[in-house]
C-alpha positions as MATLAB code, in Angstrom:
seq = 'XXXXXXXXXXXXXXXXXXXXXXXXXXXXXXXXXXXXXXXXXXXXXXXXXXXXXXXXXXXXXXXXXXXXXXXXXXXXXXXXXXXXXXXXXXXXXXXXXXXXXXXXXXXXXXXXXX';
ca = [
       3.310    1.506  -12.507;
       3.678    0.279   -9.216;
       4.077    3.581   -7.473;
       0.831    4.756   -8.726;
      -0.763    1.325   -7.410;
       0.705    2.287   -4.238;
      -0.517    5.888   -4.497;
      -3.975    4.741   -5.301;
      -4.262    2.028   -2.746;
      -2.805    4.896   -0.595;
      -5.785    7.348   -1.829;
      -8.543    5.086   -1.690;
      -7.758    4.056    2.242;
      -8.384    7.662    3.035;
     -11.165    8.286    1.145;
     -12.338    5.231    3.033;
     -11.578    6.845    5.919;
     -13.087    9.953    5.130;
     -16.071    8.432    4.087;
     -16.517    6.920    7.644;
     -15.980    9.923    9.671;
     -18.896   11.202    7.451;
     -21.372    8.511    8.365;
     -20.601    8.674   11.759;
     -20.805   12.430   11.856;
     -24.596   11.793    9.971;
     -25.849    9.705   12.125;
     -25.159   12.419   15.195;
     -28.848   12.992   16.400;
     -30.659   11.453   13.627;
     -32.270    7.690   13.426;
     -30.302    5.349   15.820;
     -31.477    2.634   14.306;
     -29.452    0.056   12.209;
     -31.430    0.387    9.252;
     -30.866    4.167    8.614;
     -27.376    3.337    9.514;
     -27.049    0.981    6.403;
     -28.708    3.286    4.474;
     -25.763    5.964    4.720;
     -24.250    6.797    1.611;
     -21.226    8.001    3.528;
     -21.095    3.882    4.776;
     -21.277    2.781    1.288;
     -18.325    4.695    0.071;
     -16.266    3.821    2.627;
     -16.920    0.015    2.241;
     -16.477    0.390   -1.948;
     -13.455    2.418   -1.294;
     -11.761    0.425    1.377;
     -12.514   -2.929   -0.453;
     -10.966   -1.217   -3.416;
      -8.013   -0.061   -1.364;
      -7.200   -3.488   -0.300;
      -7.841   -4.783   -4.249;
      -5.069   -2.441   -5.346;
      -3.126   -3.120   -1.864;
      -2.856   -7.008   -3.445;
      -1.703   -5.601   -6.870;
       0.848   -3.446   -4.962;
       1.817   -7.081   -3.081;
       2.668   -8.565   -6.113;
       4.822   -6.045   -7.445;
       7.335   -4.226   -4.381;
       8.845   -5.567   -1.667;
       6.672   -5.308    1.473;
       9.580   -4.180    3.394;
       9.545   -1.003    1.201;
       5.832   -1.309    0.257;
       4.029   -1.172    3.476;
       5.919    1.694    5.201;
       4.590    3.903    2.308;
       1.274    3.646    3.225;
       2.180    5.636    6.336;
       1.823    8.434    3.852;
      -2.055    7.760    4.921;
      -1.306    9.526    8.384;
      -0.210   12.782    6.433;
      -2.913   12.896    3.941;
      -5.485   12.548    6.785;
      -3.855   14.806    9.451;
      -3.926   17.138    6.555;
      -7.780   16.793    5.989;
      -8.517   16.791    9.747;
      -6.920   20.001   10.116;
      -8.435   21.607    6.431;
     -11.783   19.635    5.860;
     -12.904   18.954    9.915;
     -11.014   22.194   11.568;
      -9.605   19.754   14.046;
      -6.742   21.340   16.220;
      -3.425   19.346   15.511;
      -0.376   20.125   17.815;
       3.046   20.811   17.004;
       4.181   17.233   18.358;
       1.978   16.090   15.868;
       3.166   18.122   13.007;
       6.567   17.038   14.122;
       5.218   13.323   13.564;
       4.039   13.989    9.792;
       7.424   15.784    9.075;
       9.255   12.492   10.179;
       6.885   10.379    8.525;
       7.423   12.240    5.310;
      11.363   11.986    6.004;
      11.521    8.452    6.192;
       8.855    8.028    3.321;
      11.652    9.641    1.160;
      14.133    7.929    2.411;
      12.432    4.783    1.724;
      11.571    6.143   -1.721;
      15.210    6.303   -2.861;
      16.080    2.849   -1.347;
      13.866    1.352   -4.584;
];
């Protein structure tokens, strides 16, 4: 059970994340004002999703070891280097790819250590 906290607090951050590139990427050209800016649906999600993230996060808390706990949410910079690249067609270097492939490594090692 607490690996699939972990996952979800893990999933929610970078929908959260997600959600905010959106709004930002919305409000390019349109309304400046604050108002419109609140009104963003993209805004929204993030804050439901990132307030949910850190809900989960707690449950998480209370069940690992944050020495083996937090580390795993690096898994966050693969899952959004992977939408960058896939969903926004942003360019990601090899230097980066090398990055995710070491961040993945030690996420397994970690993984075993529990």
């Amino acid at each position: 059970m607490s690996w699939i906290l972990l996952l979800t607090a893990c999933l929610l951050t970078c929908l959260g994340q997600v959600a905010q590139k959106y709004a930002v990427e919305s409000w390019r050209g349109g309304d400046s004002s604050w108002t419109a800016k609140l009104r963003s649906p993209w805004l929204w999600l993030a804050l439901v999703a990132l307030g949910c993230g850190l809900l989960v996060w707690l449950l998480v808390l209370q069940r690992l070891e944050v020495g083996i706990a937090y580390p795993m949410l690096s898994l966050n910079f693969v899952l959004i280097t992977l939408i960058a690249r896939f969903v926004f067609h942003e360019t990601i270097d090899r230097r980066h790819w090398l990055g995710v492939a070491l961040v993945i490594g030690g996420v397994v090692l970690l993984g075993q250590q529990s």
